[in-house]
BATOR-906526 format. One record per residue (C-alpha): residue number from 0; x, y, z. Coordinates in Angstrom, 3 decimals. Layout:
<rs>
{r NUM, {X, Y, Z}};
...
</rs>
This chain:
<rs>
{r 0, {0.000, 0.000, 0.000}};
{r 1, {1.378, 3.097, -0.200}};
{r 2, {2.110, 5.408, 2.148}};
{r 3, {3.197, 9.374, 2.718}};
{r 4, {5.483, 10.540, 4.712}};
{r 5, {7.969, 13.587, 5.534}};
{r 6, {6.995, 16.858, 5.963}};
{r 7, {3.369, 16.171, 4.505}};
{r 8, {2.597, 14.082, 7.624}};
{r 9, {1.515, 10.565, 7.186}};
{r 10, {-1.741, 10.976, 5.760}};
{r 11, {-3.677, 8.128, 7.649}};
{r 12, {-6.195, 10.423, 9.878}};
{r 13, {-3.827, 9.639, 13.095}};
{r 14, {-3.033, 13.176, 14.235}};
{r 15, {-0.178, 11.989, 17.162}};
{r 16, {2.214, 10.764, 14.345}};
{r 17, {2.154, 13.449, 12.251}};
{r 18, {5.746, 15.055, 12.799}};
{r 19, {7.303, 11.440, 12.485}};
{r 20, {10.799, 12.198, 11.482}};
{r 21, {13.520, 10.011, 8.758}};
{r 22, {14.457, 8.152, 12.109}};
{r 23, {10.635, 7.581, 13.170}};
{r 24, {10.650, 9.361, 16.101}};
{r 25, {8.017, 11.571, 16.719}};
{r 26, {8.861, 15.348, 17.346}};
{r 27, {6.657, 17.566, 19.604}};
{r 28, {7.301, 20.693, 18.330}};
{r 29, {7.123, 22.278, 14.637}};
{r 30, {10.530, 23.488, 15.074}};
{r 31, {12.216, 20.293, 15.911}};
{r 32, {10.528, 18.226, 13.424}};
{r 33, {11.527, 20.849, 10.514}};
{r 34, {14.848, 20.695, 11.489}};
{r 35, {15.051, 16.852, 11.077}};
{r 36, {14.165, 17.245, 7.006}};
{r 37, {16.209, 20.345, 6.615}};
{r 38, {19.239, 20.034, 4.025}};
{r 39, {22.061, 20.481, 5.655}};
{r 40, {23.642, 23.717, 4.446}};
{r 41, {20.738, 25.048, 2.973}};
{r 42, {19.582, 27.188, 5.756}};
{r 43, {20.301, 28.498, 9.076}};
{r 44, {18.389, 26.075, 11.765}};
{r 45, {15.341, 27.342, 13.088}};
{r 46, {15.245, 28.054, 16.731}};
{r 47, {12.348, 27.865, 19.169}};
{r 48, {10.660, 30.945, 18.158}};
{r 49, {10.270, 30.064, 14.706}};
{r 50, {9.059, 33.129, 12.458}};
{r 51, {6.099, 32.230, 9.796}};
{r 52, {8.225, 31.301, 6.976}};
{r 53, {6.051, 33.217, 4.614}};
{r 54, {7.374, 36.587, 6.673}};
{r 55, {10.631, 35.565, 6.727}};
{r 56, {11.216, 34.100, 3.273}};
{r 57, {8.125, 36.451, 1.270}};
{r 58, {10.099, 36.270, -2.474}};
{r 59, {10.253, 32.331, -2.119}};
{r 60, {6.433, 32.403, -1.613}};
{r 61, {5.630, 31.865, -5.229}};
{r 62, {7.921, 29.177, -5.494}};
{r 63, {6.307, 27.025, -2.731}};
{r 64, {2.648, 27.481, -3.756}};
{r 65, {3.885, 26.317, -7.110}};
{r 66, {5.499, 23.096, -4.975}};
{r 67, {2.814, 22.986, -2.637}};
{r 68, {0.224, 23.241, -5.743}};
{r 69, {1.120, 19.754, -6.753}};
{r 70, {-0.019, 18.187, -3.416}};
{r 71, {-3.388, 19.501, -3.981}};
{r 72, {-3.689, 18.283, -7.831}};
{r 73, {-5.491, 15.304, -8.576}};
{r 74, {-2.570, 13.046, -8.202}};
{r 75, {-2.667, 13.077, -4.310}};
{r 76, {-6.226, 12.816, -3.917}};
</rs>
């Protein structure tokens, strides 16, 4: 069967597993599970007080409803 995963959340109506990280631990916090997918060397690690990414990153926000776009096409539902 298939199955989702990453930062999409698992996608099986079980909300206390959805910041499973690569390891499969389960992270309490937005912060901490972000961190666990982040490239390494592709950004600065976020730290407890996370800003909204849109505020923080506004020219990049075309780009990611593009991505994002794609999870909401027919593919995925």
């Amino acid at each position: 069967s298939l199955q989702v995963r990453g930062l999409c959340g698992t996608y099986n109506g079980d909300q206390q597993d959805e910041f499973a990280t690569p390891a499969g631990d389960v992270e309490s916090s937005v912060s901490a599970f972000t961190d666990k997918y982040r490239a390494p060397g592709a950004c600065p690690a976020r730290g407890p007080f996370a800003t909204d990414p849109c505020d923080a990153y506004a020219g990049q926000r075309d780009a990611a409803e593009a991505a994002c776009a794609v999870l909401h096409s027919s593919a995925f539902q």
